[in-house]
C-alpha atoms as an extended CHARMM CRD file, in Angstrom:
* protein
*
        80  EXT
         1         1  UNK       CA            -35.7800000000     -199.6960000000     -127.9030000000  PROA      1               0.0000000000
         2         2  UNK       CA            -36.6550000000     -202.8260000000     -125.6260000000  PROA      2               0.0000000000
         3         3  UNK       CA            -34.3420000000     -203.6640000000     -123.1400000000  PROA      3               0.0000000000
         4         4  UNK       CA            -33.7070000000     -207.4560000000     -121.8440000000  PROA      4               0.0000000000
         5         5  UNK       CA            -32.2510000000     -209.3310000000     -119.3730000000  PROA      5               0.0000000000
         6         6  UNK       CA            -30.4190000000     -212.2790000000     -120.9100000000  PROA      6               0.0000000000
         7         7  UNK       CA            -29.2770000000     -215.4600000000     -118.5180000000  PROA      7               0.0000000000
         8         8  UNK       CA            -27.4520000000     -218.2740000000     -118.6210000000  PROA      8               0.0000000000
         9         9  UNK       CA            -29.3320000000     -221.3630000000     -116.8930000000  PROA      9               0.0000000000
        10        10  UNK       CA            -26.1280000000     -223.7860000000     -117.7340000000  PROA      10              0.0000000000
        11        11  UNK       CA            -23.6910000000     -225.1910000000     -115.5780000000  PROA      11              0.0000000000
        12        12  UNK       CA            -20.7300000000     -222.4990000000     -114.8840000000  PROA      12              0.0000000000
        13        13  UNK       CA            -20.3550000000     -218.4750000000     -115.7530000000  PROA      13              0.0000000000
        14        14  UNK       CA            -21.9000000000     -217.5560000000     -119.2280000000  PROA      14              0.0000000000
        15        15  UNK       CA            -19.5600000000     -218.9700000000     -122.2040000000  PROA      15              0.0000000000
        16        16  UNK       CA            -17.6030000000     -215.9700000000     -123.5060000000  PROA      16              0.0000000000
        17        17  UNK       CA            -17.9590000000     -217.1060000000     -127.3470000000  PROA      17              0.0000000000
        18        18  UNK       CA            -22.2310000000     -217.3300000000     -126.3060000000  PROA      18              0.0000000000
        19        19  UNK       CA            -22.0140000000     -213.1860000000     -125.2060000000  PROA      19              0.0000000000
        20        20  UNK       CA            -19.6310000000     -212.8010000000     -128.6550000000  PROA      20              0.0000000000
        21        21  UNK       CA            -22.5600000000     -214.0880000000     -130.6440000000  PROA      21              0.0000000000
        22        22  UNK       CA            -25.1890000000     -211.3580000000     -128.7160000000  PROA      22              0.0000000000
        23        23  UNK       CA            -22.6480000000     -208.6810000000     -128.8890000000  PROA      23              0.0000000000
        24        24  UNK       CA            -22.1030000000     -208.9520000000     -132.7210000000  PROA      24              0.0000000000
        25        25  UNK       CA            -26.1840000000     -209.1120000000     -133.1730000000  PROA      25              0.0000000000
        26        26  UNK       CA            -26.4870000000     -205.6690000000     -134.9390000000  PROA      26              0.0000000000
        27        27  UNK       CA            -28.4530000000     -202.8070000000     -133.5770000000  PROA      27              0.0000000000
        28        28  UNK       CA            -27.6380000000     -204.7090000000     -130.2360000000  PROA      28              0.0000000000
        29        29  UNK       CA            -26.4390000000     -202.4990000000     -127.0890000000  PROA      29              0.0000000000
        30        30  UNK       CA            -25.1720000000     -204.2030000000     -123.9730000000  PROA      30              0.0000000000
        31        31  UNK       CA            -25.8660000000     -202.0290000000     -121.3470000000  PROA      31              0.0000000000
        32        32  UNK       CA            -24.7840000000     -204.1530000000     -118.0740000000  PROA      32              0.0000000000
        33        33  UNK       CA            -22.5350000000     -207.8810000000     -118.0460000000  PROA      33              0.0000000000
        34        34  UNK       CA            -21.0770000000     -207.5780000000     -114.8790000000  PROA      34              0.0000000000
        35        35  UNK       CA            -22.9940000000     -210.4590000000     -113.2110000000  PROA      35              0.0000000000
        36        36  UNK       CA            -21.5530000000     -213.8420000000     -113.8910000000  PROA      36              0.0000000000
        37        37  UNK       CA            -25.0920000000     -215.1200000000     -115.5910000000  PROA      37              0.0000000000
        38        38  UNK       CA            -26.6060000000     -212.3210000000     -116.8270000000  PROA      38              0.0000000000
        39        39  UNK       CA            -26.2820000000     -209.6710000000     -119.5430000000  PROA      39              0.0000000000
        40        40  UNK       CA            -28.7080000000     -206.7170000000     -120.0190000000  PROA      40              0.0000000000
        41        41  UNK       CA            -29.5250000000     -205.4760000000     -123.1240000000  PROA      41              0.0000000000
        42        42  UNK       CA            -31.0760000000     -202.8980000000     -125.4080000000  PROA      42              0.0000000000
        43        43  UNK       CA            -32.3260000000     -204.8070000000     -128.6220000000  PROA      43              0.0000000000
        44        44  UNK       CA            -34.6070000000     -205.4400000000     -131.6000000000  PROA      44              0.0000000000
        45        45  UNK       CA            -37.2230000000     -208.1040000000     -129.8310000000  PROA      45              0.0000000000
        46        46  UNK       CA            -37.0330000000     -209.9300000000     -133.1240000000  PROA      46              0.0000000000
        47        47  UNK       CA            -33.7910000000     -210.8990000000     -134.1050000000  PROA      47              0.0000000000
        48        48  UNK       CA            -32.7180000000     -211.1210000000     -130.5080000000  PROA      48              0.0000000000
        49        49  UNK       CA            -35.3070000000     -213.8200000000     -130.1490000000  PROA      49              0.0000000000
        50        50  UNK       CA            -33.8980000000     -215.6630000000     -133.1160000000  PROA      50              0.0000000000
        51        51  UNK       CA            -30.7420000000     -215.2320000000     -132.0080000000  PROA      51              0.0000000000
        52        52  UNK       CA            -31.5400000000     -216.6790000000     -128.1770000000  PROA      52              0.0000000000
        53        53  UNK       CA            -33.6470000000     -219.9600000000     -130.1330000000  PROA      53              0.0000000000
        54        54  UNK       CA            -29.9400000000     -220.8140000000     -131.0440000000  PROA      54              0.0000000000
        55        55  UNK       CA            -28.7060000000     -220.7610000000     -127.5410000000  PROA      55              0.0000000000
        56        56  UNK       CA            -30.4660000000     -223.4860000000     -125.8320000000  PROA      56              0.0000000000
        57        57  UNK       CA            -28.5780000000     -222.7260000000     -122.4770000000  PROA      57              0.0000000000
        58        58  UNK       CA            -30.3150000000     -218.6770000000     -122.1450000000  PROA      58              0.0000000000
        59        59  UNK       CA            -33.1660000000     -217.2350000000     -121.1430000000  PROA      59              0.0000000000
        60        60  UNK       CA            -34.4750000000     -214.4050000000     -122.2020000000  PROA      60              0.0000000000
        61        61  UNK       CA            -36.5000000000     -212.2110000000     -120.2290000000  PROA      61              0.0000000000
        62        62  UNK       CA            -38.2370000000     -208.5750000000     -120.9600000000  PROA      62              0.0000000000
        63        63  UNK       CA            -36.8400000000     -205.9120000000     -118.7420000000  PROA      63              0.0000000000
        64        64  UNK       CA            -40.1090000000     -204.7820000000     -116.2630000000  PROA      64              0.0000000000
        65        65  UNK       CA            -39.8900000000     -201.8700000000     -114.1420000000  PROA      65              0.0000000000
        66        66  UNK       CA            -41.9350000000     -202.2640000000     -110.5720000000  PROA      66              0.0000000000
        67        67  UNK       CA            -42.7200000000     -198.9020000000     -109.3110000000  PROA      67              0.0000000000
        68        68  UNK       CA            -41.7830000000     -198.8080000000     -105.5400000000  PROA      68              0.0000000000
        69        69  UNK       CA            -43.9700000000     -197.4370000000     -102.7560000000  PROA      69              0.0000000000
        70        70  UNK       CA            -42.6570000000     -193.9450000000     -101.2560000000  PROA      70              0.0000000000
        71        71  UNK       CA            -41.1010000000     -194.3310000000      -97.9600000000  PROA      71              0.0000000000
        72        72  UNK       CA            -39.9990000000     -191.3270000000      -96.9930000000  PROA      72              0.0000000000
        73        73  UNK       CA            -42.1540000000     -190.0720000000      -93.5660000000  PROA      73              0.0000000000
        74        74  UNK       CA            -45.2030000000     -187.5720000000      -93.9470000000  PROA      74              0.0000000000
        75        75  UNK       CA            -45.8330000000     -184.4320000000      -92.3710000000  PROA      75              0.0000000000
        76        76  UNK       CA            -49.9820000000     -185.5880000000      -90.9480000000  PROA      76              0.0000000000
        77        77  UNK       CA            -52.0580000000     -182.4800000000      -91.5060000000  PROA      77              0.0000000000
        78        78  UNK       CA            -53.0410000000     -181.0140000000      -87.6800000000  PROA      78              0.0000000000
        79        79  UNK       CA            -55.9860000000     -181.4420000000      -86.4790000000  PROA      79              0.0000000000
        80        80  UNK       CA            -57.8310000000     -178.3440000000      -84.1200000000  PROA      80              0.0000000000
């Protein structure tokens, strides 16, 4: 299932009766709200989007997952 980031762009934290509304959405599974703006979710694209036309005051955004370089030091091949 697709996961999304959901945030408030409003004035203030995220209204508590706007994350009832998401939370009641069926087949919906918050997975993170600990940030004051934002709540991640696992969803149904569709009837989250609905959902989200209703509240003018969110964004919703699809989770993307950047693959980081490797950091970690090589061992160079010696050279005779």
């Amino acid at each position: 299932m697709p996961r999304f980031i959901l945030r408030y762009v409003g004035k203030g934290t995220k209204p508590e009766q706007d994350v009832e509304r998401v939370k009641a959405l069926g087949g919906l599974k918050v997975l993170d709200e600990s940030s004051p703006r934002m709540v991640l979710v696992e969803a149904p694209e569709t009837p989250l989007t609905r959902l989200m036309e209703s509240l003018p005051d969110w964004n919703q955004t699809a989770e993307r997952f950047v693959p980081l370089p490797d950091s970690r030091p090589k061992v160079r091949a010696r050279r005779d």
